[in-house]
Every structure is written in structure tokens, then in C-alpha cells.
PyMOL Python script that loads the backbone (N, CA, C, O; Angstrom):
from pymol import cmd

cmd.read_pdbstr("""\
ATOM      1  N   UNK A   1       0.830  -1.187   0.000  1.00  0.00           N
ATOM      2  CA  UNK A   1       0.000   0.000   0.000  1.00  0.00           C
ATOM      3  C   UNK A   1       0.880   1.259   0.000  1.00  0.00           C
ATOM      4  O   UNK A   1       0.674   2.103  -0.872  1.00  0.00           O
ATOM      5  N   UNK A   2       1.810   1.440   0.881  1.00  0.00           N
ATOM      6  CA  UNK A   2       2.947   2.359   0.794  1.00  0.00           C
ATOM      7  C   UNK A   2       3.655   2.948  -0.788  1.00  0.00           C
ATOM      8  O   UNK A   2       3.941   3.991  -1.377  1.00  0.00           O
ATOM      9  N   UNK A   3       3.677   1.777  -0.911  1.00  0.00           N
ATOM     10  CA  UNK A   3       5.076   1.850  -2.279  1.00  0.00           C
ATOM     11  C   UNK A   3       3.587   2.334  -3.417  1.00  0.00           C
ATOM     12  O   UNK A   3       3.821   3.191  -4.268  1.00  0.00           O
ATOM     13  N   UNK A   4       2.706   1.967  -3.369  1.00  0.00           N
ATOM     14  CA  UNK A   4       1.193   2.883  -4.750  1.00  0.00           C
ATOM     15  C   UNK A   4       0.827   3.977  -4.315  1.00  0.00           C
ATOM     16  O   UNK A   4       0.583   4.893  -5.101  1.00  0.00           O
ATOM     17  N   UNK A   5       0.702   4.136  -2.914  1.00  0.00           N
ATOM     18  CA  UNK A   5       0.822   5.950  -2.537  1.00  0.00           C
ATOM     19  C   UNK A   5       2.283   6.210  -3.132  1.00  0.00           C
ATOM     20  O   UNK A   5       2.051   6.676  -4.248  1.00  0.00           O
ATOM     21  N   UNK A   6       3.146   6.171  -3.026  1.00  0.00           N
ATOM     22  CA  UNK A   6       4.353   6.891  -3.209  1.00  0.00           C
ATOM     23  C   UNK A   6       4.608   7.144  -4.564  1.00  0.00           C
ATOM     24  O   UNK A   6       5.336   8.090  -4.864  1.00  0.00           O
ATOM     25  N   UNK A   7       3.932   6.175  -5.723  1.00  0.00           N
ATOM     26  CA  UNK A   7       3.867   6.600  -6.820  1.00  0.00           C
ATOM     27  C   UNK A   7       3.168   7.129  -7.158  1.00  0.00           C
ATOM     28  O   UNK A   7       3.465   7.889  -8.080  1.00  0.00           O
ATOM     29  N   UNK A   8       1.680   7.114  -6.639  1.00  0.00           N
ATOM     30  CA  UNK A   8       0.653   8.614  -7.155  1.00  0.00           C
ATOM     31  C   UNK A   8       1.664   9.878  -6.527  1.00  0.00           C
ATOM     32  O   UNK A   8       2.325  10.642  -7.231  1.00  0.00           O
ATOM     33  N   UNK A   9       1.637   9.883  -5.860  1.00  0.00           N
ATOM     34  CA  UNK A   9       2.654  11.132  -5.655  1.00  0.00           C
ATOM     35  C   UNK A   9       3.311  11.633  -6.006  1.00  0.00           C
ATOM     36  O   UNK A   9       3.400  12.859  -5.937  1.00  0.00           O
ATOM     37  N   UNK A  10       4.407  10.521  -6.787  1.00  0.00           N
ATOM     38  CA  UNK A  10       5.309  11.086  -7.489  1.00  0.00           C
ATOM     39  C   UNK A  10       5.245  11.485  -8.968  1.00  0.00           C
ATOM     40  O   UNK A  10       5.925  12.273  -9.624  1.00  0.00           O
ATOM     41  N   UNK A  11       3.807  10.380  -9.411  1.00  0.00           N
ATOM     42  CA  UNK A  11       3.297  10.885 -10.633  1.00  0.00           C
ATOM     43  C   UNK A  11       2.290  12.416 -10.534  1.00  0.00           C
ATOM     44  O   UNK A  11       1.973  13.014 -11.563  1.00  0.00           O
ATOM     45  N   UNK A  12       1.970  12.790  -9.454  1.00  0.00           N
ATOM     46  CA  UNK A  12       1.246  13.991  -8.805  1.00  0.00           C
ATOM     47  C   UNK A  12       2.597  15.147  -8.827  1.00  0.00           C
ATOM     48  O   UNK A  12       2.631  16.172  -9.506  1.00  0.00           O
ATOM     49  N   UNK A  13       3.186  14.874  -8.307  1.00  0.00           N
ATOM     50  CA  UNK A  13       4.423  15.658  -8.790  1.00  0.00           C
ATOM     51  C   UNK A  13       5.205  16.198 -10.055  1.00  0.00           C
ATOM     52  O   UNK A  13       5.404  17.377 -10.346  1.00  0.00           O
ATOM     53  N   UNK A  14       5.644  14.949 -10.809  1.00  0.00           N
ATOM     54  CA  UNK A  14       5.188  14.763 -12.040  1.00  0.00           C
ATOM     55  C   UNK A  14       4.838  16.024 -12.965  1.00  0.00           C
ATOM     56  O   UNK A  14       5.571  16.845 -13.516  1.00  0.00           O
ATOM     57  N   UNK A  15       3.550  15.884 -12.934  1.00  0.00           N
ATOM     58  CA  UNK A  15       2.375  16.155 -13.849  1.00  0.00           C
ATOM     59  C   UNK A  15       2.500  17.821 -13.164  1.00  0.00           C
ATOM     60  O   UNK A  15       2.880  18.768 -13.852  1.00  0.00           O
ATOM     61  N   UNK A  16       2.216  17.913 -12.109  1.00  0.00           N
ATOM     62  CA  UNK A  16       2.518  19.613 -11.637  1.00  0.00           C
ATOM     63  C   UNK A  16       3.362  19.929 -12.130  1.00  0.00           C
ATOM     64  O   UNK A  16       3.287  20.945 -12.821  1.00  0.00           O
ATOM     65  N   UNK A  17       4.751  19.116 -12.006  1.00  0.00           N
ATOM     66  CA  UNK A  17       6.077  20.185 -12.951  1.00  0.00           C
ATOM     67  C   UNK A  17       6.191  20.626 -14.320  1.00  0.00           C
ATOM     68  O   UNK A  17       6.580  21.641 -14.898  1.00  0.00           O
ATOM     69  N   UNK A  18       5.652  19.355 -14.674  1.00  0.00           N
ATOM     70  CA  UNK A  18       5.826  19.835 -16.196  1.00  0.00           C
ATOM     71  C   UNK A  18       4.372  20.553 -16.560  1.00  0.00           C
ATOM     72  O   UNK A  18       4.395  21.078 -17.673  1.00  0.00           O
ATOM     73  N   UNK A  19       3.437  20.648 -16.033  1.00  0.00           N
ATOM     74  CA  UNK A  19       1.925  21.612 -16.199  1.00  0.00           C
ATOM     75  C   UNK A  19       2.388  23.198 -15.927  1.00  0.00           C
ATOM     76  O   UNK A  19       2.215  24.326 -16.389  1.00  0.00           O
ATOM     77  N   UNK A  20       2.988  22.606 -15.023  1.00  0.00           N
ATOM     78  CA  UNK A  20       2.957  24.176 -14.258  1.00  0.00           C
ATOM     79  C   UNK A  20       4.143  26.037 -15.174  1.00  0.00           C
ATOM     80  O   UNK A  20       5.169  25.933 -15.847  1.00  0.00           O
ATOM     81  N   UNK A  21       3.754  26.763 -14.968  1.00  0.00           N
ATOM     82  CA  UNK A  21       4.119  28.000 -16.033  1.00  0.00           C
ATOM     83  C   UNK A  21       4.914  28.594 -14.833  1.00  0.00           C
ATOM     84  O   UNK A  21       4.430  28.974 -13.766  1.00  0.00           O
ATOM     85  N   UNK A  22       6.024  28.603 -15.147  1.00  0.00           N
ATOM     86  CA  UNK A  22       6.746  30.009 -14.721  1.00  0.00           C
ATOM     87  C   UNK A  22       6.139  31.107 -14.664  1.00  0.00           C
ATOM     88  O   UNK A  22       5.436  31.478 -15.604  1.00  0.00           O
ATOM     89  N   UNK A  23       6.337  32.020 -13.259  1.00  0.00           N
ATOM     90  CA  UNK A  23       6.028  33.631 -12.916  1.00  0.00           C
ATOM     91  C   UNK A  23       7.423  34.419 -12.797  1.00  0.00           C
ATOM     92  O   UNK A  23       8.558  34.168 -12.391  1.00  0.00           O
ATOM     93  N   UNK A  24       6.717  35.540 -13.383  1.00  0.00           N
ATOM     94  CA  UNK A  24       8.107  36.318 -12.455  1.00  0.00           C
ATOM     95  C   UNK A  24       7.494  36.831 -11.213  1.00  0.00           C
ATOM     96  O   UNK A  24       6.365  37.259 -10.971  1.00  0.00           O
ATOM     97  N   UNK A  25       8.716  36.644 -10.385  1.00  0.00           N
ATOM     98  CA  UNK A  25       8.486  37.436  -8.546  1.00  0.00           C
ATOM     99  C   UNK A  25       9.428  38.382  -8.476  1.00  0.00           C
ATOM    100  O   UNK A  25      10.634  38.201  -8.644  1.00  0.00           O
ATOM    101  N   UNK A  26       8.725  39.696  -8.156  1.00  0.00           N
ATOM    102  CA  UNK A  26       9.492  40.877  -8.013  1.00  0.00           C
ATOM    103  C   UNK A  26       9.355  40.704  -6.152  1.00  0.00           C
ATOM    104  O   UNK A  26       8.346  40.373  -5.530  1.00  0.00           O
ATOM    105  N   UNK A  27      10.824  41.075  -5.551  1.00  0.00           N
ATOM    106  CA  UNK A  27      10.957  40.873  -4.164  1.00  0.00           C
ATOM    107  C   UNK A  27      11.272  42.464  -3.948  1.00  0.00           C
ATOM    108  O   UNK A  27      11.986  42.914  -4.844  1.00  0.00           O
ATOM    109  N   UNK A  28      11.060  42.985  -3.394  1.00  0.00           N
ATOM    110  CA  UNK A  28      11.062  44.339  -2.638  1.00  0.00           C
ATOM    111  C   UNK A  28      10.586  44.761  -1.325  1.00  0.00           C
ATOM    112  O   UNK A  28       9.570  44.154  -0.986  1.00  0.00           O
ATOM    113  N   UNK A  29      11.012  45.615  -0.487  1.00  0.00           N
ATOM    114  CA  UNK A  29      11.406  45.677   0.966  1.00  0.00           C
ATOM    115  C   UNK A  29       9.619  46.215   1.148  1.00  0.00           C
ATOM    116  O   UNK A  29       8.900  46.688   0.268  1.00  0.00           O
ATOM    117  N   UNK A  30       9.319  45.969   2.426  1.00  0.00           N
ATOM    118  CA  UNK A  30       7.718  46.265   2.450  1.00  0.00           C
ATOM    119  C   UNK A  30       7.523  47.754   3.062  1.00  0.00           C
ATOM    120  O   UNK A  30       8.642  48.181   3.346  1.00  0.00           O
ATOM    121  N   UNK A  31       6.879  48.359   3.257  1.00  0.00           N
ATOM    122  CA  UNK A  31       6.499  49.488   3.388  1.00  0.00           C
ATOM    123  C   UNK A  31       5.434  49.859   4.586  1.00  0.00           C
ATOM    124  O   UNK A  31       5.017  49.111   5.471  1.00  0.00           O
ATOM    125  N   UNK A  32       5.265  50.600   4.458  1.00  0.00           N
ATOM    126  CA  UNK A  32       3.921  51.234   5.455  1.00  0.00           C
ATOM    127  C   UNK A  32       2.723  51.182   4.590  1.00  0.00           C
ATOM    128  O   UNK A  32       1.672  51.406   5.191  1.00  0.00           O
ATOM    129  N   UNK A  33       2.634  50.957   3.414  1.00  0.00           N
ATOM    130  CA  UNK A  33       1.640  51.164   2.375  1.00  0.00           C
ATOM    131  C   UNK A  33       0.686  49.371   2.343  1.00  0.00           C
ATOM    132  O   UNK A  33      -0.506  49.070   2.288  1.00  0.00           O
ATOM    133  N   UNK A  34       2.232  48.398   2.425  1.00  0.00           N
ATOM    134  CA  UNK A  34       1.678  47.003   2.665  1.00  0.00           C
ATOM    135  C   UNK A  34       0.882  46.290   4.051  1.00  0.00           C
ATOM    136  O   UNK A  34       0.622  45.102   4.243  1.00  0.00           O
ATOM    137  N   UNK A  35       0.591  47.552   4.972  1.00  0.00           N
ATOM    138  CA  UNK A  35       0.617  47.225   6.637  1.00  0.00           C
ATOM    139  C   UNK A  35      -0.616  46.351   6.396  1.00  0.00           C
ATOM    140  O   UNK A  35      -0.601  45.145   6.641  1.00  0.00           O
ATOM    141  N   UNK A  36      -1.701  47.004   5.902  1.00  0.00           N
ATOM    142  CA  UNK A  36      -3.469  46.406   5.714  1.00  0.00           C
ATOM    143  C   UNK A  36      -3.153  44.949   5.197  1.00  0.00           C
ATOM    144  O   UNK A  36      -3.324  43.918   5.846  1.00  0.00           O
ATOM    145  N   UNK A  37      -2.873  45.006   4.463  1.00  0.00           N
ATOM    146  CA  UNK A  37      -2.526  43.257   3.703  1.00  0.00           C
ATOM    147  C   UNK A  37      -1.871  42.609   4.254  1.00  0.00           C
ATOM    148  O   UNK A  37      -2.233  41.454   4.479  1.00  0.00           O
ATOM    149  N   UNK A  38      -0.258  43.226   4.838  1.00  0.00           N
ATOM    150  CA  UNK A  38       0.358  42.194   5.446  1.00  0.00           C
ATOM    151  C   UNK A  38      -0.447  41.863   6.648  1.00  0.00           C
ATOM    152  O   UNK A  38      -0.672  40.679   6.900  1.00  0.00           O
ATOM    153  N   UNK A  39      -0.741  42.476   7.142  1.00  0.00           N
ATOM    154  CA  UNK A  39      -1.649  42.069   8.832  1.00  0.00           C
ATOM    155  C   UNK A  39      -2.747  41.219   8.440  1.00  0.00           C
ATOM    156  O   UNK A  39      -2.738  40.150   9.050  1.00  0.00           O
ATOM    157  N   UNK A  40      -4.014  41.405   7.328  1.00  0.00           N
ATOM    158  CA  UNK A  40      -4.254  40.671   7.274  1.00  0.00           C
ATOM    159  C   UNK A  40      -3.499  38.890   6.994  1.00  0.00           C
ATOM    160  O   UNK A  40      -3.746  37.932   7.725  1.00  0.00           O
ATOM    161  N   UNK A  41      -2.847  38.865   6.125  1.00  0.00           N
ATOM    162  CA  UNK A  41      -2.083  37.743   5.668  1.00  0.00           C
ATOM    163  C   UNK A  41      -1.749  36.871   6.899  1.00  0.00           C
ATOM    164  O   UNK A  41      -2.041  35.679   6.994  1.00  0.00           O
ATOM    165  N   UNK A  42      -0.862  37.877   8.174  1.00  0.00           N
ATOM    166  CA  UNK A  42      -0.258  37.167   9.488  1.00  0.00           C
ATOM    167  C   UNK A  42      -1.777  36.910  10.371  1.00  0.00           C
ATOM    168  O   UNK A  42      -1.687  36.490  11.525  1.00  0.00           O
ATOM    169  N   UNK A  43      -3.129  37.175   9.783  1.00  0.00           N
ATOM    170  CA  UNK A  43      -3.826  37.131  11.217  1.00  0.00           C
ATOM    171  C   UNK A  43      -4.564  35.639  10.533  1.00  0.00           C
ATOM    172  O   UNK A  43      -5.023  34.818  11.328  1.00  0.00           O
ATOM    173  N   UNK A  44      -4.622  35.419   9.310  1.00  0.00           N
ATOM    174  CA  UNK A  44      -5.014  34.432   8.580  1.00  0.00           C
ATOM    175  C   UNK A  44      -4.187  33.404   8.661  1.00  0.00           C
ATOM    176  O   UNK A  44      -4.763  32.316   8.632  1.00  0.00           O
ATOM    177  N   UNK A  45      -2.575  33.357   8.790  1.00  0.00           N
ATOM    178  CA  UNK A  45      -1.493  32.354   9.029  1.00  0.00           C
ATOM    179  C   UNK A  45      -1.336  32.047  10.212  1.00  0.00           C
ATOM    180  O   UNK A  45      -1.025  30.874  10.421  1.00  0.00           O
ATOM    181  N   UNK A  46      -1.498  33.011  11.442  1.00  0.00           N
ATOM    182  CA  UNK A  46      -1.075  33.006  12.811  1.00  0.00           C
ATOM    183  C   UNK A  46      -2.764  33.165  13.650  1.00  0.00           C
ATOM    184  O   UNK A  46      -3.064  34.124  14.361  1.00  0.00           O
ATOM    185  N   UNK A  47      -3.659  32.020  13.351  1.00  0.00           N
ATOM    186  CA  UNK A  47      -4.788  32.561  13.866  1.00  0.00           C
ATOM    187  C   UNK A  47      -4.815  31.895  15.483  1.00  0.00           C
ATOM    188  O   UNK A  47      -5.910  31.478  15.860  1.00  0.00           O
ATOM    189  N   UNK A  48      -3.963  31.816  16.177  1.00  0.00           N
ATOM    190  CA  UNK A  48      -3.677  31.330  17.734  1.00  0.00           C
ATOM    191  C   UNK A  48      -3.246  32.760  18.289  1.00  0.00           C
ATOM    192  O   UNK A  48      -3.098  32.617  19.502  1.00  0.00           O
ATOM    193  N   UNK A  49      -2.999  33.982  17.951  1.00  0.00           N
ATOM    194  CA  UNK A  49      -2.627  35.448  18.347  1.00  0.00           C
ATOM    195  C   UNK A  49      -3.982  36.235  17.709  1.00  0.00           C
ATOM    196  O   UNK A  49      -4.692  36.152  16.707  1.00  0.00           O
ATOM    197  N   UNK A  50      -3.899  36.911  18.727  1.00  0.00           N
ATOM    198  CA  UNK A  50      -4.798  38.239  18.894  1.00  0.00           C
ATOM    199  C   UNK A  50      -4.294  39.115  17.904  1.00  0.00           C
ATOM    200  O   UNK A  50      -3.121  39.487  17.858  1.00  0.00           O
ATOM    201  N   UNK A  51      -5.552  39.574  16.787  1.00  0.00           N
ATOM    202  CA  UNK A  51      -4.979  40.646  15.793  1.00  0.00           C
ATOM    203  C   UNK A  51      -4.276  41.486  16.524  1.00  0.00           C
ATOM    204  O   UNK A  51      -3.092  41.724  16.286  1.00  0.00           O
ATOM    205  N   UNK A  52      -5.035  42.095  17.625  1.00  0.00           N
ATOM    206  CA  UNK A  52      -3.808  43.547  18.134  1.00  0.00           C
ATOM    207  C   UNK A  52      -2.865  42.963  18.405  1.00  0.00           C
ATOM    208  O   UNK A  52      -1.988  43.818  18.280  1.00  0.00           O
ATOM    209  N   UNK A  53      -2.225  41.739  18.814  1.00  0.00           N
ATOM    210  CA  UNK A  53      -0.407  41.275  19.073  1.00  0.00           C
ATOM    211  C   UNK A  53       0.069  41.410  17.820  1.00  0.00           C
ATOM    212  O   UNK A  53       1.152  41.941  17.573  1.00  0.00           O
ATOM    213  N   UNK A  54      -0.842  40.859  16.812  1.00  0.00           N
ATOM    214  CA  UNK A  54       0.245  40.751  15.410  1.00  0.00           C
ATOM    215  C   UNK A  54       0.040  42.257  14.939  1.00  0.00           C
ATOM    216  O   UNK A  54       1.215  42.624  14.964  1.00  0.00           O
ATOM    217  N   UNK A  55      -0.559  43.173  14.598  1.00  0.00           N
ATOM    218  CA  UNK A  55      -0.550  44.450  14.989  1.00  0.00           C
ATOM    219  C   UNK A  55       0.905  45.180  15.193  1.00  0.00           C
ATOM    220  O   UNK A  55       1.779  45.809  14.597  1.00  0.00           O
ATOM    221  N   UNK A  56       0.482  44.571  16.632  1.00  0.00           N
ATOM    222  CA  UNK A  56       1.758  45.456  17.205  1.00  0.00           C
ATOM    223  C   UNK A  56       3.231  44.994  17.030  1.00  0.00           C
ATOM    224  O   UNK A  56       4.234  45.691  16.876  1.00  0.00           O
ATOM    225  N   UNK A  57       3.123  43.808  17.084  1.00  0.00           N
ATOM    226  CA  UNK A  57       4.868  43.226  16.398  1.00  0.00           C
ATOM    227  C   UNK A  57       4.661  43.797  15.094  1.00  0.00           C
ATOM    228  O   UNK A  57       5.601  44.568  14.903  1.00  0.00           O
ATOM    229  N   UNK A  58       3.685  43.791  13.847  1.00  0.00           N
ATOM    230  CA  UNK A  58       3.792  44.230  12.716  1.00  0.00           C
ATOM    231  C   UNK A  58       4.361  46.113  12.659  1.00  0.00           C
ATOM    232  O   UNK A  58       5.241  46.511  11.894  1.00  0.00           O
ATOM    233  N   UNK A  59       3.886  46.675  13.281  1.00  0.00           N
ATOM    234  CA  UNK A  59       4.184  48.560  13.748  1.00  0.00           C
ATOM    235  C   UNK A  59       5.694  48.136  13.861  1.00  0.00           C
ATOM    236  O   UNK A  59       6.441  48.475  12.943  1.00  0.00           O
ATOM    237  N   UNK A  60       6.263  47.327  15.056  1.00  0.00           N
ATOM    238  CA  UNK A  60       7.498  47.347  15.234  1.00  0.00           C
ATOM    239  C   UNK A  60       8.463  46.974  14.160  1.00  0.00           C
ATOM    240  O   UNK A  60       9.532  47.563  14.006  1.00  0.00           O
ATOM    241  N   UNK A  61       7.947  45.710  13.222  1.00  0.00           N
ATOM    242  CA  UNK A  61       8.995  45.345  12.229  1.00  0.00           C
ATOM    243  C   UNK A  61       9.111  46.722  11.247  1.00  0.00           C
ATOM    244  O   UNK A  61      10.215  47.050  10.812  1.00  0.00           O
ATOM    245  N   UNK A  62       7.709  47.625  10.881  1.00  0.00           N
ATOM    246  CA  UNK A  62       7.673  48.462  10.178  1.00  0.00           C
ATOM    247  C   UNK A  62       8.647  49.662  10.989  1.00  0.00           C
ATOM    248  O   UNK A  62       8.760  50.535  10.129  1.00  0.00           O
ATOM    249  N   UNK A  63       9.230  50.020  11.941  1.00  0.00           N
ATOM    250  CA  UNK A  63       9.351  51.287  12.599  1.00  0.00           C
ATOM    251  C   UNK A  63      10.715  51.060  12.248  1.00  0.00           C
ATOM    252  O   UNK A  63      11.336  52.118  12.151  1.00  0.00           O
ATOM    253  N   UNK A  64      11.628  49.670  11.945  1.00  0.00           N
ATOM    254  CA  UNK A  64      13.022  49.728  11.549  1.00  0.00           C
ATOM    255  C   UNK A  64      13.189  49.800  10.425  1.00  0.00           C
ATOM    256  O   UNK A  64      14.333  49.856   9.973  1.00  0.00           O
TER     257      UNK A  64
END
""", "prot")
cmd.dss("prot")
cmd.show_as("cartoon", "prot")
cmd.util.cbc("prot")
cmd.orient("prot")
């Protein structure tokens, strides 16, 4: 049973790589402009913290 999961998988793998299309990702430093989105994003990833904690660590990463 092991070893036929491990090949759907790897044929699942597979099939994603060669399906799948290249993006370009532009990486750039975040802003005060990204605060609304990023907070949402961390309160949706980190939902065991209180929006105002992630909030407020978020103000601080922004203040450096």
C-alpha cells in the first residue's frame, strides 16, 4: 500500500512540474503602504494570536 501511494505522488508531482508555467516574482522591501494586507495575511497564518499582538509586532517590524 505504501510503495502505490508513493507513486501517485510522485506521478502527482510529475504532472505539476511539467503543467505548471513560470512567474516572475518581483521581491522588494515592504512598506507602510503594505501594513493592511500584510496584517491581514499574518492574522489568517497566525490565527492562535490576537490581531492587536500581530498588529503590534507588525508597527514594530515596520518602525526599523
Amino acid at each position: 500500500m505504501y510503495i502505490s501511494y508513493k507513486f501517485i505522488l510522485l506521478d502527482t508531482v510529475q504532472d505539476v512540474r511539467y503543467s505548471a508555467k513560470m512567474t516572475s516574482v518581483k521581491i522588494r522591501q515592504v512598506t507602510p503602504d503594505d501594513k493592511a494586507e500584510w496584517l491581514r495575511m499574518r492574522i489568517a497564518l497566525w490565527t492562535r494570536h490576537k490581531p492587536k499582538e500581530l498588529e503590534q509586532e507588525l508597527d514594530k517590524l515596520l518602525a526599523n
